[in-house]
C-alpha positions as CSV (number, residue, x, y, z in Angstrom):
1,X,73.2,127.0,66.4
2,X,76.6,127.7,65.3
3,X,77.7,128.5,69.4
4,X,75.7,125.7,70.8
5,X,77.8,123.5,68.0
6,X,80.8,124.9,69.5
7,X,80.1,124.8,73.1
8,X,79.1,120.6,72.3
9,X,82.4,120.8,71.0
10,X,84.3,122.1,73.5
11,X,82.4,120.0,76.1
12,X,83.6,116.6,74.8
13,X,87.6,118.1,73.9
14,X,87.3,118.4,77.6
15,X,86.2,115.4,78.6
16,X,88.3,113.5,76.4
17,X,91.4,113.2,78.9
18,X,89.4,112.6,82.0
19,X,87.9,109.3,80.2
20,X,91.7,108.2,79.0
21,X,92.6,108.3,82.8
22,X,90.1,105.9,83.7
23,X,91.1,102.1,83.8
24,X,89.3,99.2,84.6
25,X,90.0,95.5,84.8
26,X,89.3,94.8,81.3
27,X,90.0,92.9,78.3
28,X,92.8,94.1,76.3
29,X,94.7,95.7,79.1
30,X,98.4,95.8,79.9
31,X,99.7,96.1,84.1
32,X,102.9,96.7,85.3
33,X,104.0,96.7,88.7
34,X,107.0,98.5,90.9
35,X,109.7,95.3,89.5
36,X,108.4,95.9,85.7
37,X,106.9,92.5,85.6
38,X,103.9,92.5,83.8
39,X,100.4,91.4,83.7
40,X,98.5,91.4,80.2
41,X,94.7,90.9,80.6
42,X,94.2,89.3,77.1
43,X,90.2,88.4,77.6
44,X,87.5,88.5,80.4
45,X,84.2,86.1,80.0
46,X,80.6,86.6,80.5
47,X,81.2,84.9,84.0
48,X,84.7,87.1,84.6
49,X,86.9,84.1,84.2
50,X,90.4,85.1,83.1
51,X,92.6,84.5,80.4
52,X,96.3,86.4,79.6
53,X,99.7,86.1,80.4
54,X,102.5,87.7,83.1
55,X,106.1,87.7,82.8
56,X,108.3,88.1,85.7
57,X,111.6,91.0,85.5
58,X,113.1,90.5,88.1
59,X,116.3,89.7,87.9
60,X,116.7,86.6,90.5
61,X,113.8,84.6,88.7
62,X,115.4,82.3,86.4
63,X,112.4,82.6,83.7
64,X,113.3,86.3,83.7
65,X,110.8,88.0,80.7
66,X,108.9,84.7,80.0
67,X,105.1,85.3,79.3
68,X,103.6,82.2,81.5
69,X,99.7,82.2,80.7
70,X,97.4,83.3,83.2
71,X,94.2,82.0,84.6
72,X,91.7,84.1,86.6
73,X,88.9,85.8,87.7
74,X,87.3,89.0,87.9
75,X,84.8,90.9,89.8
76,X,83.8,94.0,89.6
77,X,87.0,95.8,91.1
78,X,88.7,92.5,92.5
79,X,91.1,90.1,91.0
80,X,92.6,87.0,91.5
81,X,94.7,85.3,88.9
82,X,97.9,82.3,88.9
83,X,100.6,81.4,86.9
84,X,102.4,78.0,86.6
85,X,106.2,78.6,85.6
86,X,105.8,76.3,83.1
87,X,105.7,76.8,79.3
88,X,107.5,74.4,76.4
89,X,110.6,73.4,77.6
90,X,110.9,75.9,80.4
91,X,110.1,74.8,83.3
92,X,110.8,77.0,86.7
93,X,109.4,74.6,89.1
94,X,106.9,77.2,90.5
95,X,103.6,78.6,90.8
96,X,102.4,82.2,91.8
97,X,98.9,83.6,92.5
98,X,97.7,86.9,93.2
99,X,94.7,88.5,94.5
100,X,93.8,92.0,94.2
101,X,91.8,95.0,93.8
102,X,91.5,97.8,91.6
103,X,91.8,101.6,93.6
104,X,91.9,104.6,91.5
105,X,93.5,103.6,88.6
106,X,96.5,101.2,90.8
107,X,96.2,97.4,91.0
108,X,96.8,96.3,94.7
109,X,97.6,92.7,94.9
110,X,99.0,89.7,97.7
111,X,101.0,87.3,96.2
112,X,102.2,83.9,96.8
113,X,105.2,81.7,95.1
114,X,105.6,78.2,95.9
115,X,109.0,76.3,94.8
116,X,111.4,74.4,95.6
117,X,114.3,75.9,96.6
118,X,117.8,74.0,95.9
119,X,119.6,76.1,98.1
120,X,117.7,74.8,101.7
121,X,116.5,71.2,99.4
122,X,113.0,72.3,101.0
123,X,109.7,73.4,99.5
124,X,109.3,77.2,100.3
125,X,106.8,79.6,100.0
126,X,107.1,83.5,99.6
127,X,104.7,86.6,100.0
128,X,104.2,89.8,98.8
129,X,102.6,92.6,97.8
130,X,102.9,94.4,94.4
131,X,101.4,97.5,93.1
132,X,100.7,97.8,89.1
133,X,99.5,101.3,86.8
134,X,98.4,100.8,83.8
135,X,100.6,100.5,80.7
């Protein structure tokens, strides 16, 4: 009994590490991509709609670290979530939507950004891709 105990034993120490690896798209979850932005999955409902927040890093967005909330879905391994720049006072006159999916533990997602840019006093619209790991 005593080696069967410790074989059980050793069996889940084991697998311990190879279930900490595993991520899903799931409530309570943090995602960073490439730039450090981040994506924080704060709830997923019975129908996968979406709710969390993302803040942008990057350096030339002028709401740089700002957690906009997020609106979403979610199915299965795929993802599609926006943001609207806009929060209180702050208002960065744009909005941003990804969609993605979920590939061995990465987040692989298309963006678009819509805004208005004062440079060219024209509406623009940029694209992307990002990749994010869990944080």
């Amino acid at each position: 009994m005593k080696a069967l105990t410790l074989f059980i034993c050793a069996v889940v120490a084991l697998a311990a590490p190879m279930t900490g690896d595993a991520q899903s798209l799931a409530p309570q979850t943090r995602w960073v991509n490439d730039h450090g932005s981040e994506l924080v999955i704060q709830s997923i409902g019975p129908d996968g709609q979406l709710a969390g927040t993302y803040s942008s890093s990057l350096h030339t967005f002028p709401c740089r670290n700002v957690a906009f909330p997020v609106v979403g879905w979610v199915d299965g391994d795929r993802i599609t979530y926006t943001i609207r720049a806009k929060a209180g006072s702050i208002d960065c006159g744009s909005v941003t939507s990804w969609t993605g999916y979920l590939h061995d533990g990465r987040l692989y997602a298309e963006w678009s950004l819509a805004y208005f840019d004062t440079a060219t006093k024209r509406p623009t619209l940029n694209r992307g891709t990002d990749v994010y790991r869990p944080k």
